[in-house]
C-alpha positions, 0 to 999 in steps of 0.5 A, spaced: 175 810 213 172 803 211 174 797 211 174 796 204 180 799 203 186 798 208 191 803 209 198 802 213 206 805 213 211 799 213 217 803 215 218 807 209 213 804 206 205 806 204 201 800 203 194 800 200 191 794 200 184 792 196 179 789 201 173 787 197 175 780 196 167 778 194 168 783 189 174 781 186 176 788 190 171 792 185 172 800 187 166 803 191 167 811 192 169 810 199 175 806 197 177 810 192 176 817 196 181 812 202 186 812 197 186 819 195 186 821 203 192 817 204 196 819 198 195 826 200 198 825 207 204 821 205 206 827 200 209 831 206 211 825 210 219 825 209 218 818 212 215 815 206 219 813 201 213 809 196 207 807 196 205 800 194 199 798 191 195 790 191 189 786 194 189 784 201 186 777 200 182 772 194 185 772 186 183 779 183 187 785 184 181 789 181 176 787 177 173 794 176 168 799 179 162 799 183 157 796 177 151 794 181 152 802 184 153 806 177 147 802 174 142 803 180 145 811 180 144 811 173 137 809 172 135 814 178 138 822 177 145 819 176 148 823 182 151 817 186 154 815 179 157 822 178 160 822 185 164 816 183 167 818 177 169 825 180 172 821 186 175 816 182 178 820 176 180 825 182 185 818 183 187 815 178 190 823 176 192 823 183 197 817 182 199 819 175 202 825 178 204 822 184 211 825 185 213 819 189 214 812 186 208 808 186 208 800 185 203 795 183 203 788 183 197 786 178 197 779 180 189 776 178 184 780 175 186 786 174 180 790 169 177 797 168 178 800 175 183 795 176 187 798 171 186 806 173 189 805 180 195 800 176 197 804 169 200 811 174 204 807 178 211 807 175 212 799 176 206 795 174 208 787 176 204 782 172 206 775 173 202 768 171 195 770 175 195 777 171 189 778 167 188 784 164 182 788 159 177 793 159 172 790 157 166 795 158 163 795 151 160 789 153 156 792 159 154 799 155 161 803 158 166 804 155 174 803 157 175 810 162 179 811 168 185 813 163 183 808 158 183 813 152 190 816 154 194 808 155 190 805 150 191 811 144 199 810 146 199 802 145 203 799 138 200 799 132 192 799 133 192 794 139 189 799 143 182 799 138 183 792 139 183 791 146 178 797 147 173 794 142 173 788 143 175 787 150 180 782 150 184 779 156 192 779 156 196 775 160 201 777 164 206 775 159 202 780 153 201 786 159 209 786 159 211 786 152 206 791 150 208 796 156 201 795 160 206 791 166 214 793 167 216 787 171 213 780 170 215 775 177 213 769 178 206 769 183 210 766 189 215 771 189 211 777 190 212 776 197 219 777 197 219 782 193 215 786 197 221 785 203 225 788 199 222 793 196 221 795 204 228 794 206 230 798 200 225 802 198 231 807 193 232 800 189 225 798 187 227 797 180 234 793 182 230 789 186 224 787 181 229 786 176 233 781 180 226 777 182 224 777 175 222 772 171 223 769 164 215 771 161 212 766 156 211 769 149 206 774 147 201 770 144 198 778 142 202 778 138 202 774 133 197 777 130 200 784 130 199 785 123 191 782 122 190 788 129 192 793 125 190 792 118 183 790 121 183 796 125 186 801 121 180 806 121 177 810 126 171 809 123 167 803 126 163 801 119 170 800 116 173 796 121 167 791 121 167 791 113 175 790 114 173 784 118 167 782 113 173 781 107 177 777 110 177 769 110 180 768 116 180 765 123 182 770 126 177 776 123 171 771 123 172 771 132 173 778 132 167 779 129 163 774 133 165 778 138 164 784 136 157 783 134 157 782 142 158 789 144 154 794 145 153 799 137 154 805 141 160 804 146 165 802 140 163 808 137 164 812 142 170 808 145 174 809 138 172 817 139 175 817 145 182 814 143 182 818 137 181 823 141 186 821 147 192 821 143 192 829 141 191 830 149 197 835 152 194 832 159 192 826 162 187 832 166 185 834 160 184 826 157 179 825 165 175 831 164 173 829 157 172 822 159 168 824 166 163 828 160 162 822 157 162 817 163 156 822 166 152 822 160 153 814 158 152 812 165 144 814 164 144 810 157 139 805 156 145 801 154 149 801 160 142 798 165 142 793 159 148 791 159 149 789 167 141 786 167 144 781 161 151 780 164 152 781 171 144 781 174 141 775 169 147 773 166 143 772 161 148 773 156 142 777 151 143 784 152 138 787 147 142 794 145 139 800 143 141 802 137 141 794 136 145 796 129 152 801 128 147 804 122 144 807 129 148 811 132 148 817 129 155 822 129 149 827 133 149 822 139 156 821 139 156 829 139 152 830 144 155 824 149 162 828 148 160 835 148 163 839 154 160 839 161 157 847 163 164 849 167 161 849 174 159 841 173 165 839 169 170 835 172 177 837 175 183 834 178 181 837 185 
């Protein structure tokens, strides 16, 4: 057990409480393990009726992984790394076939592993705290934990966007794009736990009755620029669409893509290109722990944590720097199948 992680029943109630305030609870191994053991114990317990997700303390729901752990591991032989992902994606499948209801309460920072423990569980809640985005690109990673899978599924081209780009959605834009079911205000999150626990038979009912009028969805407006700029799966084309176009909109988005790594938004729009023909979400982590176990030893990966998390210098130096460097032959090799004793599996 850690104290990572902190694991109660509350009458018909399975609670799992993030406990990394300092890390904006950022998932470890043994954390992800915790929740795993949990929910295998309260599979067959008849007195638990749903499981309930959130952070014990501070503004973050989950602001990712174990950063600092997968660099150190990958710039080594990789094998704390690999452990992680196994364990990880092992959870993130466990919640998205998890035969009883499962809620989230996304309220603060909720990106990278934040957004695998959420998007399984049949009620998301964001409220105005929500920030949410899979921002890997920018660290040499791409978005996993079953980004391809929910990105691939998203209207129109916001997925590539989102993916690519990095971008922080609201709580208000998570609702309107499917990300969230329920938006509540913050303060009455609490109740809303009560009430879940009073009647776990009526979580929606009891959602709906607390929730709040969502301000609009700012992302949305520019819908029709997201899926003409991002039409393509082909990374030159959409950096040549952004090129062509004079406006404001397409002059940021290309700031900042010039930003993100050459190599994770080739291989992040492969991975949803992919993800949305995958008949299974298992079939979708297996592909993606290949890629993770792979990617995670790139110089890309140790650069793009030295620049934004270690120096905080905010000058990665990429290689490839430019997206004419990176081959269809690197991303062959980084996507091909993992050898069947190494690859991953949902037990």
């Amino acid at each position: 057990m850690t104290q990572d992680l902190i694991t109660t029943v509350d009458g018909p109630v399975g609670r799992l409480r993030l406990n990394r305030p300092k890390a904006l609870h950022a998932l470890n191994t043994a954390m992800c393990q915790g929740i795993l053991e949990a929910l295998e114990r309260w599979r067959g317990d008849e007195g638990v009726r749903c499981v309930v997700i959130d952070h014990a303390e501070g503004r973050g729901f989950c602001a990712g992984g174990d950063i600092r752990m997968l660099a150190g591991s990958g710039a080594g032989d990789g094998a704390a790394a690999r452990d992680f992902f196994r364990t990880e994606y092992r959870m993130n499948h466990r919640l998205f076939t998890y035969v009883k209801d499962t809620v989230a309460f996304m309220d603060g920072v909720t990106m990278g592993g934040g957004v695998g423990v959420s998007q399984p569980c049949r009620y998301r809640i964001a409220t105005e705290n929500t920030r949410l985005a899979m921002p890997e690109t920018g660290i040499g990673l791409f978005p996993d934990v079953g980004g391809g899978w929910y990105l691939s599924r998203l209207p129109g081209r916001i997925g590539q966007y989102l993916a690519l780009t990095g971008a922080r959605l609201d709580g208000a834009e998570a609702l309107a794009l499917g990300l969230a079911t329920h938006y509540l205000p913050a303060a009455r999150v609490e109740e809303a736990r009560a009430r879940i626990v009073a009647a776990p038979e009526r979580i929606d009912a009891a959602l709906s009755s607390l929730a709040g009028s969502a301000p609009e969805a700012g992302i949305l407006s520019h819908r029709a620029d997201i899926d003409r700029l991002f039409a393509s799966d082909d990374l030159e084309e959409v950096l040549a669409a952004l090129d062509a176009d004079a406006g404001e909109f397409a002059a940021d988005v290309r700031a900042t893509l010039d930003t993100k790594s050459p190599l994770s938004m080739k291989v992040s729009l492969k991975l949803l290109k992919d993800a949305a023909g995958m008949a299974t979400f298992a079939d979708e982590m297996r592909q993606e722990y290949a890629v993770a176990c792979r990617i995670v030893q790139r110089p890309d990966f140790a650069e793009g944590v030295r620049a934004l998390i270690v120096d905080k210098d905010n000058a990665p130096r990429w290689e490839p720097a430019r997206v004419e460097g990176v081959s269809d032959h690197m991303i062959d090799r980084i996507f091909a199948p993992l050898p069947e004793d190494e690859a991953w599996t949902p037990d």
